[in-house]
mmCIF file of the N, C-alpha and C atoms, coordinates in Angstrom:
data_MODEL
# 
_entry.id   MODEL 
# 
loop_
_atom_site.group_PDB 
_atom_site.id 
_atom_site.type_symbol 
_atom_site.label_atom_id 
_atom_site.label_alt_id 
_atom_site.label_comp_id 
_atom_site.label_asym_id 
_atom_site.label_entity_id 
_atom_site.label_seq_id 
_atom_site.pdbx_PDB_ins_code 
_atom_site.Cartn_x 
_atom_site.Cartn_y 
_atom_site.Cartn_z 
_atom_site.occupancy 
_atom_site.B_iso_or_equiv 
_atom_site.pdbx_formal_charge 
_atom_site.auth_seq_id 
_atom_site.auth_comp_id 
_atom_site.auth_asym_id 
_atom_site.auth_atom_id 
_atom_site.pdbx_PDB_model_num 
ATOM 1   N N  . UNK A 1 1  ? 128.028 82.214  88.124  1.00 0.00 ? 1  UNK A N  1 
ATOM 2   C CA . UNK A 1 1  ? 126.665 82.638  88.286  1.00 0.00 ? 1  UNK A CA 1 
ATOM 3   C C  . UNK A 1 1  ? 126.596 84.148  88.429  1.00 0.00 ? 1  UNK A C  1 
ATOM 4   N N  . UNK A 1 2  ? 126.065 85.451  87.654  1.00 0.00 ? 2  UNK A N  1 
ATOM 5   C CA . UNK A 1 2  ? 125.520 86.274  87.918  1.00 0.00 ? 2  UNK A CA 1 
ATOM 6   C C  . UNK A 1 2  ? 124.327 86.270  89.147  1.00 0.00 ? 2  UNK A C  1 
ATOM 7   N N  . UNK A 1 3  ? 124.129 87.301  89.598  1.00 0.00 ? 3  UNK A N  1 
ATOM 8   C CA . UNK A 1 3  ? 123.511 87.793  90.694  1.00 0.00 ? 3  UNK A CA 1 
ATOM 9   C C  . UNK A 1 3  ? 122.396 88.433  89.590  1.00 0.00 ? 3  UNK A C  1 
ATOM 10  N N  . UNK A 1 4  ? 120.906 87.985  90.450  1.00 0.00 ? 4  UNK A N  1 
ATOM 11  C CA . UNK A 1 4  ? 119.841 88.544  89.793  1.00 0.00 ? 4  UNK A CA 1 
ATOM 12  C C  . UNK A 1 4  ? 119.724 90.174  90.076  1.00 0.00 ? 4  UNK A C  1 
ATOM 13  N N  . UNK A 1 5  ? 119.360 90.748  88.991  1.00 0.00 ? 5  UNK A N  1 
ATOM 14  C CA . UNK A 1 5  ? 119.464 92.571  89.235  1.00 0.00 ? 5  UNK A CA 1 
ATOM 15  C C  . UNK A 1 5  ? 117.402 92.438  89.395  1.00 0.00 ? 5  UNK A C  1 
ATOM 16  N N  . UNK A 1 6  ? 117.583 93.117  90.438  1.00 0.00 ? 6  UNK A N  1 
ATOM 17  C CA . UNK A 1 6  ? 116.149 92.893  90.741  1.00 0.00 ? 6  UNK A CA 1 
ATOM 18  C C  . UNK A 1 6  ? 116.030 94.467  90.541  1.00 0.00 ? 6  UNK A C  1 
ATOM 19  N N  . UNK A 1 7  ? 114.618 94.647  90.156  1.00 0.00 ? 7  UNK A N  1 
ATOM 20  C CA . UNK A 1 7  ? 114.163 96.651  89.509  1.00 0.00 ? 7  UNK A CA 1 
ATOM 21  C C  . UNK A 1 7  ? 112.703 96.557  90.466  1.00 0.00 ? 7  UNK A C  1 
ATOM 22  N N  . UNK A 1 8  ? 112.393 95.498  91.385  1.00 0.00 ? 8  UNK A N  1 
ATOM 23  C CA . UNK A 1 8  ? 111.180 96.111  91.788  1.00 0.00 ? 8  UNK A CA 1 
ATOM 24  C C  . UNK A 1 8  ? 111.655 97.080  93.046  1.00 0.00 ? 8  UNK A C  1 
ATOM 25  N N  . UNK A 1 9  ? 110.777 97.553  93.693  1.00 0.00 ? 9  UNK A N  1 
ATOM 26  C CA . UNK A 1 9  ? 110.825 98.486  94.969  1.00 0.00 ? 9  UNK A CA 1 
ATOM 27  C C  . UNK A 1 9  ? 110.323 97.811  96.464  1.00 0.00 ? 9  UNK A C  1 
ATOM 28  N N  . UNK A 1 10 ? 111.145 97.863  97.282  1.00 0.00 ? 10 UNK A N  1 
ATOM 29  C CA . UNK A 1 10 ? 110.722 97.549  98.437  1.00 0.00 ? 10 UNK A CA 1 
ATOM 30  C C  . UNK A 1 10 ? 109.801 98.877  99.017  1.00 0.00 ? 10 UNK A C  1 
ATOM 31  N N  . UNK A 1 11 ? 108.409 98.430  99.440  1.00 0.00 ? 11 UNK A N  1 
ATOM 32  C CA . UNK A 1 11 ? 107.500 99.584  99.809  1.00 0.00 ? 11 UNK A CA 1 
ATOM 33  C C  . UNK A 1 11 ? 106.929 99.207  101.065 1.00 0.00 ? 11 UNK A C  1 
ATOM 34  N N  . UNK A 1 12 ? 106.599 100.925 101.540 1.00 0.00 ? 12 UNK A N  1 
ATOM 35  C CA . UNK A 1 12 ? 106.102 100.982 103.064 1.00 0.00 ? 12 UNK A CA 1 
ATOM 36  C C  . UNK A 1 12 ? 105.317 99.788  103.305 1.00 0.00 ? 12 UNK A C  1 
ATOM 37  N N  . UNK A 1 13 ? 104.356 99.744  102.167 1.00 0.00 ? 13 UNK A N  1 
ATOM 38  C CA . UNK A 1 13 ? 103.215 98.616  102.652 1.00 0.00 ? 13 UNK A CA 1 
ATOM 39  C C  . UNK A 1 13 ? 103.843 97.137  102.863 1.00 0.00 ? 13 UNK A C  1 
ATOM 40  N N  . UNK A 1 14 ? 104.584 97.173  101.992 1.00 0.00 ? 14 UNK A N  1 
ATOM 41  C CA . UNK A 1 14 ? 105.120 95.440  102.075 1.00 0.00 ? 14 UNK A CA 1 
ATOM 42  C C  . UNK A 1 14 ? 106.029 95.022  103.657 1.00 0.00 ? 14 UNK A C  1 
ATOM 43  N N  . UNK A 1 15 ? 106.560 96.117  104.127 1.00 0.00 ? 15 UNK A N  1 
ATOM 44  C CA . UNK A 1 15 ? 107.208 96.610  105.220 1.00 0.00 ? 15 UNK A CA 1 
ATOM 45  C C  . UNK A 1 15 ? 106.692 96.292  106.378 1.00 0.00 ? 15 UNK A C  1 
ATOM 46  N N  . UNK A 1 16 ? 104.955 96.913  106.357 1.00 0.00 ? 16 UNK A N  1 
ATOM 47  C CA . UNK A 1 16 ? 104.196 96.996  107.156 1.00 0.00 ? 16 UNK A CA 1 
ATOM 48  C C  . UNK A 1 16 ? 103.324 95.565  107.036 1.00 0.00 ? 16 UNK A C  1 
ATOM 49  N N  . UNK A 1 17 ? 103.253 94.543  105.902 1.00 0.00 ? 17 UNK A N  1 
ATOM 50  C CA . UNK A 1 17 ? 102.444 93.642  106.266 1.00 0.00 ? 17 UNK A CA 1 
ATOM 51  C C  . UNK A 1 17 ? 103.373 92.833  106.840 1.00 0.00 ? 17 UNK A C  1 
ATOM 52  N N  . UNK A 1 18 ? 104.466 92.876  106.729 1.00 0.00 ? 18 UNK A N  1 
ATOM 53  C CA . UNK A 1 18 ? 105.760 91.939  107.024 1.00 0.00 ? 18 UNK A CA 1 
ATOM 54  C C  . UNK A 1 18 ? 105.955 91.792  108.881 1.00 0.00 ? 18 UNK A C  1 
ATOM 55  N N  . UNK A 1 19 ? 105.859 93.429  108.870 1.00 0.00 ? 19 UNK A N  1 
ATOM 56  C CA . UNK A 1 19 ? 105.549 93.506  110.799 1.00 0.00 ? 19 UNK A CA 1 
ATOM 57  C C  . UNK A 1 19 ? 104.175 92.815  111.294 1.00 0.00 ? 19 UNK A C  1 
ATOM 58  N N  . UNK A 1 20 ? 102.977 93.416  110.599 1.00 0.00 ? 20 UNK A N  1 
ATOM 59  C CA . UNK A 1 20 ? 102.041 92.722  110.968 1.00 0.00 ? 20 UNK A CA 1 
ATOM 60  C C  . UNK A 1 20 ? 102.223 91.077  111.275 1.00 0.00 ? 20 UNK A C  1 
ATOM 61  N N  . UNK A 1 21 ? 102.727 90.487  110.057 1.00 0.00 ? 21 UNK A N  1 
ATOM 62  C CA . UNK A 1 21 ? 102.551 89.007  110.118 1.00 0.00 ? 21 UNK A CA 1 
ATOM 63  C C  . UNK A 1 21 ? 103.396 88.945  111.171 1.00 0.00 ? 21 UNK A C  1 
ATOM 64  N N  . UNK A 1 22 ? 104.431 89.253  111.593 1.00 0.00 ? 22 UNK A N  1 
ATOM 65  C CA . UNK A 1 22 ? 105.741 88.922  112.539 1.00 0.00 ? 22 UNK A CA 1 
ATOM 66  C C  . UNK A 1 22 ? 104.881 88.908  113.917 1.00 0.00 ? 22 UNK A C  1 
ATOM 67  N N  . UNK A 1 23 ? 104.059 89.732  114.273 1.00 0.00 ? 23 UNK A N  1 
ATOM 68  C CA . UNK A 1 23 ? 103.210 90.088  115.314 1.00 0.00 ? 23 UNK A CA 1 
ATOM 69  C C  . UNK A 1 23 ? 102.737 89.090  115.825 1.00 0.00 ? 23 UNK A C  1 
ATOM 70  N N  . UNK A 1 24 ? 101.291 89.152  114.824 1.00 0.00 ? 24 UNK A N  1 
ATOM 71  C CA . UNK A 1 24 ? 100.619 87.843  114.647 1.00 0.00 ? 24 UNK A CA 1 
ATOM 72  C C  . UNK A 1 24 ? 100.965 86.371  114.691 1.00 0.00 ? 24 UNK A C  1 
ATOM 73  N N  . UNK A 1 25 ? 102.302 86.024  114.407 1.00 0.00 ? 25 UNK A N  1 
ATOM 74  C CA . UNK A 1 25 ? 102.636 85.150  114.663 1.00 0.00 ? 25 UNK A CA 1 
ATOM 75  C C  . UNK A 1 25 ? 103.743 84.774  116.301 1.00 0.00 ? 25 UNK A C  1 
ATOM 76  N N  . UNK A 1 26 ? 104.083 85.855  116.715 1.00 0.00 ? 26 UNK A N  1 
ATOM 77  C CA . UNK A 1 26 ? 104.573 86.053  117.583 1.00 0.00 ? 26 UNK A CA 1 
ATOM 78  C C  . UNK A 1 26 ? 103.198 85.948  118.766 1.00 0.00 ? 26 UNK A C  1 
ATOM 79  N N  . UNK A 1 27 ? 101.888 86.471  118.920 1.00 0.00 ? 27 UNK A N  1 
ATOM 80  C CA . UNK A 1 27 ? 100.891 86.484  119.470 1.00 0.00 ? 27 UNK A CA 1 
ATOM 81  C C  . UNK A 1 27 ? 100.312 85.075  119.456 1.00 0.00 ? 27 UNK A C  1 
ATOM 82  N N  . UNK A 1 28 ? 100.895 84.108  118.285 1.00 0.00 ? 28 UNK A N  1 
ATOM 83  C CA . UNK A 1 28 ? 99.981  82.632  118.255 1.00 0.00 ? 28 UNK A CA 1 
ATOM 84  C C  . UNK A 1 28 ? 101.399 81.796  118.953 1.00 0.00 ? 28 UNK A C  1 
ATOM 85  N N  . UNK A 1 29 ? 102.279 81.934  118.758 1.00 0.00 ? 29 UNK A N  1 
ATOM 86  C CA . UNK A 1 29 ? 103.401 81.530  120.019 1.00 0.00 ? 29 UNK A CA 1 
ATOM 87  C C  . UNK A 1 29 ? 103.336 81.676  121.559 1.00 0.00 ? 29 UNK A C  1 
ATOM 88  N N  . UNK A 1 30 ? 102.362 82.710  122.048 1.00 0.00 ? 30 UNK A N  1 
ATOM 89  C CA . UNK A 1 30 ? 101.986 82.851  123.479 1.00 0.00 ? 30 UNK A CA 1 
ATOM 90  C C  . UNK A 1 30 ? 101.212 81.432  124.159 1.00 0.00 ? 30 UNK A C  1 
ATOM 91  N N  . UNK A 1 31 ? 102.046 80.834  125.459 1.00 0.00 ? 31 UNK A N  1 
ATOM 92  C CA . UNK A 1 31 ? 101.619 79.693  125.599 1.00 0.00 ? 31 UNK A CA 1 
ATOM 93  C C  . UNK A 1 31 ? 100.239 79.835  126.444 1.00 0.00 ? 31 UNK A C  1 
ATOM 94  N N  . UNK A 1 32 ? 100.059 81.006  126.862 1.00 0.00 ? 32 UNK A N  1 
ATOM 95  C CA . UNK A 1 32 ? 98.353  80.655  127.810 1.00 0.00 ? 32 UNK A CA 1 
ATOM 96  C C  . UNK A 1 32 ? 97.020  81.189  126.528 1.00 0.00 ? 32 UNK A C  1 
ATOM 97  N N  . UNK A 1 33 ? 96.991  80.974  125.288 1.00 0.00 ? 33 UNK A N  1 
ATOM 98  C CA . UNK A 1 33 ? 96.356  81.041  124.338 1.00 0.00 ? 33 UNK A CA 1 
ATOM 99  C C  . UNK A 1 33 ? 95.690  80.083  124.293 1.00 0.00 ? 33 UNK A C  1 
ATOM 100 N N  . UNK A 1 34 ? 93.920  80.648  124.357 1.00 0.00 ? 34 UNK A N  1 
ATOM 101 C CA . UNK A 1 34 ? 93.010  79.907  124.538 1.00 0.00 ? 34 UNK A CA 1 
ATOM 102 C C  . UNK A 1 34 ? 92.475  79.785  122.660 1.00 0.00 ? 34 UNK A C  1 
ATOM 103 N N  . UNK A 1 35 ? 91.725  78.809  122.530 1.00 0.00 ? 35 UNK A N  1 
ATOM 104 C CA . UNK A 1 35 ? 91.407  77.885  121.240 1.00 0.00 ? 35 UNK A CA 1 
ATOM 105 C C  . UNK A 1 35 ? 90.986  79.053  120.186 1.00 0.00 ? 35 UNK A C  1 
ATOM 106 N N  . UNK A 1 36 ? 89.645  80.049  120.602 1.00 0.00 ? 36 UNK A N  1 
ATOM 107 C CA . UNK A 1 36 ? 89.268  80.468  120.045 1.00 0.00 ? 36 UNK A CA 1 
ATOM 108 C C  . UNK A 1 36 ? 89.921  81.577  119.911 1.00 0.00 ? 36 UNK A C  1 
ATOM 109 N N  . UNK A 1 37 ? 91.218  82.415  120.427 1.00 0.00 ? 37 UNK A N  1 
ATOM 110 C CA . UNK A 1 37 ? 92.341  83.172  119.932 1.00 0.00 ? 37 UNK A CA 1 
ATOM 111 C C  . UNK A 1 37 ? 93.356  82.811  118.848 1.00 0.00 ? 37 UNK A C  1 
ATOM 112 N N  . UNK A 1 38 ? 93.474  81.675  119.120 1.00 0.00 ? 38 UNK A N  1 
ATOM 113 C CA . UNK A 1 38 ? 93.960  80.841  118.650 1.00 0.00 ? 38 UNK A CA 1 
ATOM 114 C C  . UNK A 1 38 ? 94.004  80.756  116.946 1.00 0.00 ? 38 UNK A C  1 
ATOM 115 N N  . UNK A 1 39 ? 91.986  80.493  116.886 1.00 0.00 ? 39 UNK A N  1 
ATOM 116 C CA . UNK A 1 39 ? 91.692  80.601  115.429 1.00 0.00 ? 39 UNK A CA 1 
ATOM 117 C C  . UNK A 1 39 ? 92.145  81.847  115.272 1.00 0.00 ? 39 UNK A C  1 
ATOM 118 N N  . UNK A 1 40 ? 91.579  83.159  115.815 1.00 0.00 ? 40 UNK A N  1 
ATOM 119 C CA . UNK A 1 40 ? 91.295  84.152  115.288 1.00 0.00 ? 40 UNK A CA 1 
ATOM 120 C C  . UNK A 1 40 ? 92.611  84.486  114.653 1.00 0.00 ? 40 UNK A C  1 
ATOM 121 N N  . UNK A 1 41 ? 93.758  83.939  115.559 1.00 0.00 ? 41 UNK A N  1 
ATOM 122 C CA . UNK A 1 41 ? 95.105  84.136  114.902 1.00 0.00 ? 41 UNK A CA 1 
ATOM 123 C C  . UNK A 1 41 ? 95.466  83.975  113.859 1.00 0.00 ? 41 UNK A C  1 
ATOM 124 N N  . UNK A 1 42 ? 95.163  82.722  113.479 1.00 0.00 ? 42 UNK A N  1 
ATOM 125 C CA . UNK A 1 42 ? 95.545  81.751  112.285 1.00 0.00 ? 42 UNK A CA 1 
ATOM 126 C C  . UNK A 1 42 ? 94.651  82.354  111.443 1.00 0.00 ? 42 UNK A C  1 
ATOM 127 N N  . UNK A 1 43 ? 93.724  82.986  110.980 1.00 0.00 ? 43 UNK A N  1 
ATOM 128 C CA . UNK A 1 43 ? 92.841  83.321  110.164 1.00 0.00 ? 43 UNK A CA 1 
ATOM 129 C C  . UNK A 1 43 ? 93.367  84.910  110.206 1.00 0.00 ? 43 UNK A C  1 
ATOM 130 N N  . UNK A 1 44 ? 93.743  85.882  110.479 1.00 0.00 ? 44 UNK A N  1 
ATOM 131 C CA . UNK A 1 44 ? 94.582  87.136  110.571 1.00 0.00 ? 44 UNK A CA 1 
ATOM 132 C C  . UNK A 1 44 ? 95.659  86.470  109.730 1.00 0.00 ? 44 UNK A C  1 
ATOM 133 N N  . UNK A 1 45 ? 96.435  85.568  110.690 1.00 0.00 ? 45 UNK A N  1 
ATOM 134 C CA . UNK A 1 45 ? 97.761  85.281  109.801 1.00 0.00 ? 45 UNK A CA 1 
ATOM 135 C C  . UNK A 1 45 ? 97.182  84.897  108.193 1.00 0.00 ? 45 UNK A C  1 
ATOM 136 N N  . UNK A 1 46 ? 96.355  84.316  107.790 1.00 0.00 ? 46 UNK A N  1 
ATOM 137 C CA . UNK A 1 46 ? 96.043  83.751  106.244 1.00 0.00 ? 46 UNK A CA 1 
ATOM 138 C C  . UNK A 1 46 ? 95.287  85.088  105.604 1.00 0.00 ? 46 UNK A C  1 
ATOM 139 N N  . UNK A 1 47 ? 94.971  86.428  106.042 1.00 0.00 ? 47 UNK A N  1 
ATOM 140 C CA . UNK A 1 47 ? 94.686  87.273  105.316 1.00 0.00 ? 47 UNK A CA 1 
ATOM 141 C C  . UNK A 1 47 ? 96.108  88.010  104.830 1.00 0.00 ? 47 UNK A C  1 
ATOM 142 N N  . UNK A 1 48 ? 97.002  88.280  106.165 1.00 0.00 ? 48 UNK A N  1 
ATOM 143 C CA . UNK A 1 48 ? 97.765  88.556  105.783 1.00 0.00 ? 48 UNK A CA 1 
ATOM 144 C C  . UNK A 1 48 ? 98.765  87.844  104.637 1.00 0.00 ? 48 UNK A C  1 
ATOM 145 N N  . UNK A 1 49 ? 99.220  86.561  104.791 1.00 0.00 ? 49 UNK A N  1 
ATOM 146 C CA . UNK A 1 49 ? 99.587  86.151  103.951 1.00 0.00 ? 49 UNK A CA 1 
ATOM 147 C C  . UNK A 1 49 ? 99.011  86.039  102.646 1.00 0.00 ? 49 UNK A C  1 
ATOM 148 N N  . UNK A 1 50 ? 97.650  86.123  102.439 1.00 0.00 ? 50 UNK A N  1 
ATOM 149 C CA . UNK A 1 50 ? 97.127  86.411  101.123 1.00 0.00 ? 50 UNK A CA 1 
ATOM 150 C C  . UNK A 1 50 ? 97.438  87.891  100.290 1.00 0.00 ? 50 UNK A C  1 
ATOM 151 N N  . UNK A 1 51 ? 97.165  88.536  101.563 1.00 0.00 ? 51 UNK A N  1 
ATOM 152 C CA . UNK A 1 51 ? 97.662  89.950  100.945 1.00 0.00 ? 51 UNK A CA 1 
ATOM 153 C C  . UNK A 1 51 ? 99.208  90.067  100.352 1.00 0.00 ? 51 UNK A C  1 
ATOM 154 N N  . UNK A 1 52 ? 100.105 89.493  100.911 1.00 0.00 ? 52 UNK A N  1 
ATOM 155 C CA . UNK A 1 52 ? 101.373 89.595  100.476 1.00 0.00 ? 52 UNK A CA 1 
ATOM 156 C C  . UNK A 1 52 ? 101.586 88.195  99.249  1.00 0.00 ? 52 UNK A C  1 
ATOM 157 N N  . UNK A 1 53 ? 100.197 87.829  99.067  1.00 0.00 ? 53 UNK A N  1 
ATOM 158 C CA . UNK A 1 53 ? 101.222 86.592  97.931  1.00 0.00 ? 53 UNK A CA 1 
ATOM 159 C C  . UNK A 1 53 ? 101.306 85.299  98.580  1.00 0.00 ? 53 UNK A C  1 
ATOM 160 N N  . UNK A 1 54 ? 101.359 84.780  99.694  1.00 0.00 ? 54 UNK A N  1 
ATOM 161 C CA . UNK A 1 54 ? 102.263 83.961  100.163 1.00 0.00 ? 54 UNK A CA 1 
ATOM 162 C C  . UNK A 1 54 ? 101.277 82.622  100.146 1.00 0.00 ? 54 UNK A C  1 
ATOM 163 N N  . UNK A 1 55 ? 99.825  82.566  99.686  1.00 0.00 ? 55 UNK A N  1 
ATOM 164 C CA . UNK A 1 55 ? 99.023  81.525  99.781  1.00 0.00 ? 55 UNK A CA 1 
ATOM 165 C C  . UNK A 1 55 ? 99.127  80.342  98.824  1.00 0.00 ? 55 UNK A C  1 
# 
């Protein structure tokens, strides 16, 4: 098997949504999280993941 030669660029932004999501999901892991944080989380987390592709 060859190894794929990949030519795209890893960039600041992709970097930075990658922390974001890590956050955000780290913030919906907090156990005294009340319902309506809760959403707001999960709906942050699905922009972000839209922004990066991941939907």
């Amino acid at each position: 098997m060859k190894p794929e030669n990949r030519t795209s660029t890893y960039t600041c932004r992709e970097y930075r949504e990658e922390m974001i999501l890590l956050a955000l999901q780290k913030k919906l892991a907090a156990p005294d999280l009340v319902p309506e944080e809760k959403q707001t989380l999960l709906r942050e987390i699905a922009e972000v993941e839209a922004r990066m592709g991941m939907d």
